[in-house]
N, C-alpha and C positions, 0 to 999 in steps of 0.2 A: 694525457692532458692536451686539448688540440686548442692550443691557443698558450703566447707567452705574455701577453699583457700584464696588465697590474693584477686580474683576478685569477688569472689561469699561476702568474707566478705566486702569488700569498697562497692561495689554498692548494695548490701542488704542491712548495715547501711545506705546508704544515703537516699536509697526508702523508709524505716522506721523512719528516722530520719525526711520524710517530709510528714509522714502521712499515707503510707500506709501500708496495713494489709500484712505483710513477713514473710514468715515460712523458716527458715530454715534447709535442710534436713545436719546434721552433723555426721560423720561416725566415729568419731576420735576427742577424745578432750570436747565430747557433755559436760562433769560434770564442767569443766573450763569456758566454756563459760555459762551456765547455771549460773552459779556461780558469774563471771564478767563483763560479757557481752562481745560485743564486743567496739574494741577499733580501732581507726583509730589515725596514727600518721606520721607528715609528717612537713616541713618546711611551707607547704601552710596552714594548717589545721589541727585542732585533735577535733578528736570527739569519744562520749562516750555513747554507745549504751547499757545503764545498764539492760534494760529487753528487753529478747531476746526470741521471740518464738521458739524453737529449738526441732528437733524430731530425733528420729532416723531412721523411715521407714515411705517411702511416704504414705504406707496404713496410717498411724496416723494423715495427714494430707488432704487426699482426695483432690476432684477436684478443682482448681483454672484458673484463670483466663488468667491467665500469668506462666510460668515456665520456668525457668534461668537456665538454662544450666550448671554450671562453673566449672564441671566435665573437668578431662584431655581427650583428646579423648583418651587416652589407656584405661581410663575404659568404653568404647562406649558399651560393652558388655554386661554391668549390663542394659544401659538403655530399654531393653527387660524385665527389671521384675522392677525396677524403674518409669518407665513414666506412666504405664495404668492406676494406683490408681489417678493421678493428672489429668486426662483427660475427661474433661465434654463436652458438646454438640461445646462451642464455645471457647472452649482454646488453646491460640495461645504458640509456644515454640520458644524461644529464646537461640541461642549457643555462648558460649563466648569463642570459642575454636579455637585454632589456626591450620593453615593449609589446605591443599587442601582435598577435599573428608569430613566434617568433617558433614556438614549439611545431607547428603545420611544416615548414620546410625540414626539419629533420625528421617528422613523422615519414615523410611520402619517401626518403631514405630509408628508415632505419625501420619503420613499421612503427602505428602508434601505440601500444602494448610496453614497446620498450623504452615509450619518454619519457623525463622527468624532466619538469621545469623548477630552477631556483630565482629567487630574487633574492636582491643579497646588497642588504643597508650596509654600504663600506664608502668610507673615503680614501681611498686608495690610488698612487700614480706614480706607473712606470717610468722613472728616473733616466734609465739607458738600460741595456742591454742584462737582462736577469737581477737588476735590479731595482727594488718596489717599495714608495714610501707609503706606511699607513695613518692616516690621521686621525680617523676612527676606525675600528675593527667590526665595529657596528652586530649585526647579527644578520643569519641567514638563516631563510625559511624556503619548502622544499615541496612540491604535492606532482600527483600523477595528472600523465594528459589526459583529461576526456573522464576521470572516475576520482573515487575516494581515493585518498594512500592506504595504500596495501601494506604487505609484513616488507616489503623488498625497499622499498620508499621510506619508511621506517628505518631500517636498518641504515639507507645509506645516508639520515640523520646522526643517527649514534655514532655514526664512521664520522664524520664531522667532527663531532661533539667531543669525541675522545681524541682527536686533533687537538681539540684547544678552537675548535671553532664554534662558535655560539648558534647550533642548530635545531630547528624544530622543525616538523612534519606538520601538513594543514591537506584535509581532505577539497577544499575548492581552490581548486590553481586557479581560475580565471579572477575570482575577488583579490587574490594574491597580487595579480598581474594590474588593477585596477588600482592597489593600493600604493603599488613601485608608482605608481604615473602622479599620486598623489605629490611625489617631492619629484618624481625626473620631470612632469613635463612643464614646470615653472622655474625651478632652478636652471636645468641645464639649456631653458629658451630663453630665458631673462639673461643669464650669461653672457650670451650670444649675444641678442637682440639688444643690450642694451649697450653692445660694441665692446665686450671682452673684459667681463667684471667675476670677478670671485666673490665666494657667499658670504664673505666677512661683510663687505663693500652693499650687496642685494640686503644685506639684515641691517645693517646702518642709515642706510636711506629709504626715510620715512616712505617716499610713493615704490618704491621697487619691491618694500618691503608689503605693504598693503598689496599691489598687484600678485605680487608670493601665492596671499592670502586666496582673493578672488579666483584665482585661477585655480585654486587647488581646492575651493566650492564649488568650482564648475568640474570639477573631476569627479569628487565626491556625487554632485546630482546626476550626473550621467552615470556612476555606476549602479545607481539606485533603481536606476530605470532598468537593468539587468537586473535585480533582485539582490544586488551586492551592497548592503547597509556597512556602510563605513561611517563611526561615531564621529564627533568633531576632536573627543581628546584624540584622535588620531591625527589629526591635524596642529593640532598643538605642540605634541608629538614632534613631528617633523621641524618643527623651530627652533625645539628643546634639542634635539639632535644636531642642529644645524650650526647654532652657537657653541659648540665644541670644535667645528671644524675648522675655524681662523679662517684665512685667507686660501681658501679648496677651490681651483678647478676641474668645476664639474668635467667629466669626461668629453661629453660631447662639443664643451670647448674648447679643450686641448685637440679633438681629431679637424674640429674649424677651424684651429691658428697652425696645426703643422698641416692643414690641406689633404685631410682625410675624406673620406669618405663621410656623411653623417645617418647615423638611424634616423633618417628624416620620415619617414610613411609611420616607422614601428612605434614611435613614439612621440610623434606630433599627429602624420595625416591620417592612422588608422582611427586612435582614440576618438578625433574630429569627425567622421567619416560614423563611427560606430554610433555617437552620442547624436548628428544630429539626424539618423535613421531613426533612433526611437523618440524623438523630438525634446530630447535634452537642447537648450540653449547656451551655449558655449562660444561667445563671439571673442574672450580672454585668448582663450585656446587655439581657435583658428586666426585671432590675429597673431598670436605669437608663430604659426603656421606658417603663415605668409610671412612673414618679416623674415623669420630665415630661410624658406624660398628665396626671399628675392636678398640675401646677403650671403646668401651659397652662390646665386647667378653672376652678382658684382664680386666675389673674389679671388683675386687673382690666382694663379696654379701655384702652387709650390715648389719652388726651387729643387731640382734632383741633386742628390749628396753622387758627388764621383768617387 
């Protein structure tokens, strides 16, 4: 598991918690979770992952079978000195990373044969240090780079699913990746943009809530124009989901209020970028574009913890 965030820590403890052999790589935090394990905590569930295999460098754990991805794609860079220590004859890599273009950087790594990309409806947030609150468990779904899902892609479904993880296999990753944008690229830019609001607060107010809406028409028409027919109960969908969530920050504002980094291209400027090439209209989407451009430029750095 290369990544200890809120994804890499939930579905690591569950794939461990139902038997199988999880290393995970921790960059931040390694002596806390060492220490307590990890923890899962959440209205559906809590579990308590007390020994925890935890490394600091992929060399220390050499080649495996499977590799989770749950890295942000802003750090895609590292995975050029990251992925080759874990890479044996027949190891497949799995991305849990949002946005468009996300599965190409660990392709030109890893080879594309052995990608798979997930998207993965969770509300989920790293608390501190190997510990992960859920607010929905949501579901995840799973397809190969570039082709149908194969028997392997399949399989590492049922690995999920017999976790206790609500998983299924979809032969077109890219409609997959069209459909994540349908709720990340209005929730987690309205967030932001609208100066640091949770989805309880975006579902409550009437225009935040209707803008929700728009933007997530303008997602759906641009993927159309690839050939990706996304119904409207899918959008409806996403509201019904949303009002389970209470008072959830989105991710991408949690990494803008503690001065992270933000998937700003993967899932604002590529989407923007894609749609209005094939001449989708999307002026919702590239304003929300710019607005966090320019609230990533005015804000200030983040305090270093000593």
């Amino acid at each position: 598991m290369a990544g200890a965030g809120a994804l890499g820590l939930y579905y690591g403890a569950h794939l461990a918690r139902a038997g199988h052999d999880v290393h995970f790589l921790v960059r931040t935090g390694r002596a806390a979770v060492l220490a307590r394990g990890i923890r899962v905590k959440g209205p559906a569930e809590k579990l308590h992952l007390k020994k925890v295999q935890v490394y600091g460098a992929t060399e220390e754990i050499g080649p495996c079978d499977l590799v989770i991805v749950a890295l942000k794609a802003t750090a895609n860079e590292a995975l050029k000195k990251l992925l080759p220590p874990l890479l044996g004859p027949t190891t497949l890599v799995l991305t849990l990373q949002n946005g468009l273009g996300v599965e190409e950087p660990v392709a030109e790594v890893a080879g594309p044969d052995r990608v798979i990309g997930a998207l993965c409806y969770i509300a989920a947030e790293r608390k501190e240090p190997g510990v992960v609150e859920c607010r929905f468990p949501g579901v995840m779904t799973i397809g190969k780079f570039g082709k149908p899902a194969g028997e392997r892609t399949h399989a590492v479904a049922t690995m999920f699913s017999r976790a206790g993880v609500k998983c299924e296999a979809q032969d077109n990753l890219e409609e997959m990746r069209w459909r994540k944008l349908v709720w990340n690229v209005p929730f987690n830019g309205i967030a932001i943009a609208a100066g640091g609001v949770t989805t309880d607060v975006i579902m409550a107010d009437d225009g935040l809530r209707t803008l929700a809406r728009r933007v997530m028409e303008e997602v759906v028409e641009a993927a159309a124009k690839f050939g990706h027919e996304i119904p409207r109960s899918f959008v409806d969908l996403q509201f019904e989901r949303t009002a389970k969530m209470g008072g959830y920050r989105p991710s991408s504002l949690i990494d803008f209020e503690e001065g992270r980094e933000l998937e700003l291209e993967e899932i604002w400027g590529e989407p923007v970028r894609r749609a209005k090439s094939v001449g989708a209209p999307v002026p919702r989407m590239e304003m929300l574009y710019w607005l966090i451009r320019h609230r990533l430029a005015a804000r200030k750095p983040a305090k270093r913890k000593r």
